[in-house]
Every structure is written in structure tokens, then in C-alpha cells.
C-alpha positions in Angstrom: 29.2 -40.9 -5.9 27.7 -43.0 -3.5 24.4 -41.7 -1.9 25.6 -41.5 2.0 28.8 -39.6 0.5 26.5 -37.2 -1.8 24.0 -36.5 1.2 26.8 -35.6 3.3 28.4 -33.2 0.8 25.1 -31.4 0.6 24.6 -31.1 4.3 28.5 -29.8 4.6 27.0 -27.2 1.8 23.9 -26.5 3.8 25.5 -26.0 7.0 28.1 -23.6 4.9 25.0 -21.8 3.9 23.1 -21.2 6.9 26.4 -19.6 8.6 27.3 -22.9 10.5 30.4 -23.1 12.7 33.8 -25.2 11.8 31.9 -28.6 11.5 34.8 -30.4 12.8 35.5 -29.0 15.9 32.8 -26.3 16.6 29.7 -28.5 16.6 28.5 -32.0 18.8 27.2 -33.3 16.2 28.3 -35.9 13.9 28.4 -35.6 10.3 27.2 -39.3 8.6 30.3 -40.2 7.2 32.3 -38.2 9.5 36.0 -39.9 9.8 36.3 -41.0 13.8 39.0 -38.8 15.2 42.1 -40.3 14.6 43.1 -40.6 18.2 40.8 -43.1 18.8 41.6 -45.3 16.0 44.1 -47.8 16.2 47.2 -47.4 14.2 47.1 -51.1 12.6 43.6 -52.0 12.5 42.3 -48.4 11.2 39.0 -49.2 14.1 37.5 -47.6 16.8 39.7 -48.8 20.3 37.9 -50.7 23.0 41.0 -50.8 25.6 43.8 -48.1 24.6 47.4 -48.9 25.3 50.5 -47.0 25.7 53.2 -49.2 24.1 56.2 -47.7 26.8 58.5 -48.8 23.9 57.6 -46.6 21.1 54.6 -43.9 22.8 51.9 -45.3 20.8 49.1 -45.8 21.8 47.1 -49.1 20.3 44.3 -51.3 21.2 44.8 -53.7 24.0 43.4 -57.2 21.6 46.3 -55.2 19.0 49.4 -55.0 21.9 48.6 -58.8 23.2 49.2 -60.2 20.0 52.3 -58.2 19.5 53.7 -59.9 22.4 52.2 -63.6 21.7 53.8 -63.3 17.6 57.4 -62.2 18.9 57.0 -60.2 21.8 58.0 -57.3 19.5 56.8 -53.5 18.9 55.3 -53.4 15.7 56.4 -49.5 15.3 59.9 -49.8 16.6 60.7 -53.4 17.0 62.1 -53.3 20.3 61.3 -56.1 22.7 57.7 -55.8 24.0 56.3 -57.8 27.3 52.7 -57.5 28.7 54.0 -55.2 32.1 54.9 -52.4 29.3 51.2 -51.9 27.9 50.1 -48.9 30.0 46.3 -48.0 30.2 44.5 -45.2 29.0 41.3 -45.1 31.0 40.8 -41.5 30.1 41.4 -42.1 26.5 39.1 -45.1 26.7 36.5 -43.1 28.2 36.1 -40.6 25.5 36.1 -43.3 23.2 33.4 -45.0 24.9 31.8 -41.7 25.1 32.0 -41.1 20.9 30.7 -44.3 20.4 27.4 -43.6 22.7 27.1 -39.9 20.6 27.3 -41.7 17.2 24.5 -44.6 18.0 22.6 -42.2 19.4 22.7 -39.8 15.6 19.7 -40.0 14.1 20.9 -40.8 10.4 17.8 -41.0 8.6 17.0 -38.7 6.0 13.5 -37.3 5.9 11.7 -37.2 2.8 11.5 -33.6 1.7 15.3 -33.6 1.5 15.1 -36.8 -1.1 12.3 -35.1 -3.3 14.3 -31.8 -4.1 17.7 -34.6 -5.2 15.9 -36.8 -6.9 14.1 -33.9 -9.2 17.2 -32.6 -10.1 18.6 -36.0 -10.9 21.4 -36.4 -8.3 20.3 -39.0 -7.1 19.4 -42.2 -9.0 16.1 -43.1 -9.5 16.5 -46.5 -9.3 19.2 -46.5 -6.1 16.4 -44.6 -4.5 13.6 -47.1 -4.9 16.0 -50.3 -4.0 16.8 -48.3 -0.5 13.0 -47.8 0.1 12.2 -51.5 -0.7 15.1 -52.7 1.3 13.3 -50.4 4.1 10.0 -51.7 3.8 11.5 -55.7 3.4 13.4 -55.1 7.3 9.9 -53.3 8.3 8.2 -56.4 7.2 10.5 -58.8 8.9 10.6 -56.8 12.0 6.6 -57.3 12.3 6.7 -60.5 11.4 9.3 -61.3 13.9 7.5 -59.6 16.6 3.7 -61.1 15.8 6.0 -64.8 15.9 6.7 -63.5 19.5 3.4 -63.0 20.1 2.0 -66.7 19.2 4.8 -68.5 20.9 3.6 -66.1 24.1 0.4 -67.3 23.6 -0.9 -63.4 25.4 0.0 -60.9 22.8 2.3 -59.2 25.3 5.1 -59.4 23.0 6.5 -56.1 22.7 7.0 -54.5 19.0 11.5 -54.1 18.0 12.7 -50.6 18.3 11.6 -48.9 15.0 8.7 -50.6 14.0 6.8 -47.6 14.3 8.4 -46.2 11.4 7.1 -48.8 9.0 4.2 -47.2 7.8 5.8 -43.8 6.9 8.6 -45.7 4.6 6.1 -48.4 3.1 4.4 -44.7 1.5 7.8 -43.6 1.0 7.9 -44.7 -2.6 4.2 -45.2 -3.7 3.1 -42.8 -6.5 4.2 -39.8 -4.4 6.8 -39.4 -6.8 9.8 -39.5 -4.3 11.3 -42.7 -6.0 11.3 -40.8 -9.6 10.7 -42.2 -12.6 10.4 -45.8 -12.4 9.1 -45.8 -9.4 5.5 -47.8 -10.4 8.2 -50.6 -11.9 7.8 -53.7 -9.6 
């Protein structure tokens, strides 16, 4: 099982545990790997919509970019077939919004795990060693590139007022994620 899947099977168990409400509907939060409500996925594509639709033909509801080429490609309704011009797609603004609104609630998640969840996993040997440590040194290659990207900023400015990327800050804490704490398991002094 892949490790985003596994860690969100064991928060589903924890929040079963500590008496947590119906995680679907009774909670803001969003679960990582939480399917997007199906209302606001388009039909064809299987992706978020930008710009809802109401096809006036069939009642469906699509993305705009989705409808337009329906009516470029044949001018037909991909659900029923019946003819399809651009004065029968019907706007959703409401729809849109709450799309809009799902989207600013899931960038704003926080999906990172902290590291006394990993150690208990990786003792008990769900979670491979070896994935583990490959994460962590992918993590600490973007933290790397992130600083060098930003000191590069700060030469060509000449004044050092080049401003550090978002999440730079974090570099430190994953750089010690996997030395000889024993968070990356066995292996982890391979390199």
C-alpha cells in the first residue's frame, strides 16, 4: 500500500478511536486522500470544475472548457446526444463558488506528517524503511534548491533583500529528519 494511502487508513482508525464524528460529512477538515465531492467533479474529465455548466439538454452539469468543446466537435450532448449550442450552457455561480471555496480549504491543509507519527510505523515495519529515507532525501534535495534559489536572488539583487520561498524554514527540521535518529529505520546510515 502506498504510504499517503497507509497514513490515511491509520488517521481514519485514529479518528475512529478517539470518538471522532462521520468524517465525511461531520468534520471541515480534509482527509489527505479524501475523494473531492463528486458534485464538483466533472463527469468526463473526473477533475475539480473551474466554470460549472448546466447542459439545458440533459441536466448535467459539466465544466465550461468540457461544454465548449462539445459544441465545437458536433455541437452535440455528450450524455444524451441531442443538439447542443453555446446559449444552452447555463451557469452555476453558486456551484462554482463552493468549488472555489473547497479548493482554498484543501491548499490551505497542512499535509505534512510530523515525525513522532513516522517513528511508531516505521518500528513496527509498516512502513518501508527504504521508502521512508528516499521521501526524506527528496525533502532535503527541494530544501536545498529552495536556498539555493533564494541566495541566487540575493546576488543578482546585489542587497541581500531577497526574501527566503515559502517553507524554507522547515529545512532544518527535515535535513535531521533521517540522521541517526533512527526515524528512517534500518538502512538509514546507507548513502
Amino acid at each position: 500500500m502506498p504510504l499517503h494511502q497507509f497514513l490515511k487508513v491509520k488517521r481514519h482508525q485514529n479518528a475512529l478511536k478517539n470518538g471522532a464524528n462521520d468524517l465525511k460529512g461531520g468534520s471541515s477538515d480534509i482527509l489527505v486522500g479524501e475523494a473531492d465531492p463528486e458534485e464538483f467533479v466533472d463527469p468526463l474529465l473526473g477533475t475539480l470544475m473551474k466554470d460549472p455548466v448546466l447542459l439545458t439538454t440533459s441536466q448535467r452539469v459539466i465544466d465550461r472548457s468540457v461544454a465548449v468543446q462539445c459544441v465545437l466537435r458536433g455541437g452535440r450532448d455528450p450524455f444524451d446526444g441531442q443538439r447542443l449550442t453555446m446559449a444552452m450552457l447555463v451557469p452555476q455561480p453558486e456551484l462554482a463558488e463552493r468549488i472555489q471555496e473547497f479548493r482554498r480549504r484543501k491548499q490551505q491543509f497542512d499535509v505534512s506528517v510530523a515525525r513522532d507519527e513516522l517513528k511508531p510505523l516505521v518500528e513496527d515495519n509498516e512502513v518501508d524503511a527504504d521508502l521512508l529515507e528516499a521521501l526524506l532525501e527528496v525533502e532535503r534535495m527541494n530544501t536545498m534548491a529552495r536556498r539555493a534559489a533564494s541566495e541566487a536572488a540575493k546576488d543578482e539583487t546585489g542587497d541581500g533583500s531577497a526574501v527566503p520561498e515559502e517553507g524554507l524554514a522547515a529545512g532544518p527540521e527535515v535535513a535531521e529528519a533521517g540522521e541517526d535518529d533512527g526515524a528512517a529505520g534500518p538502512g538509514a546510515g546507507r548513502g
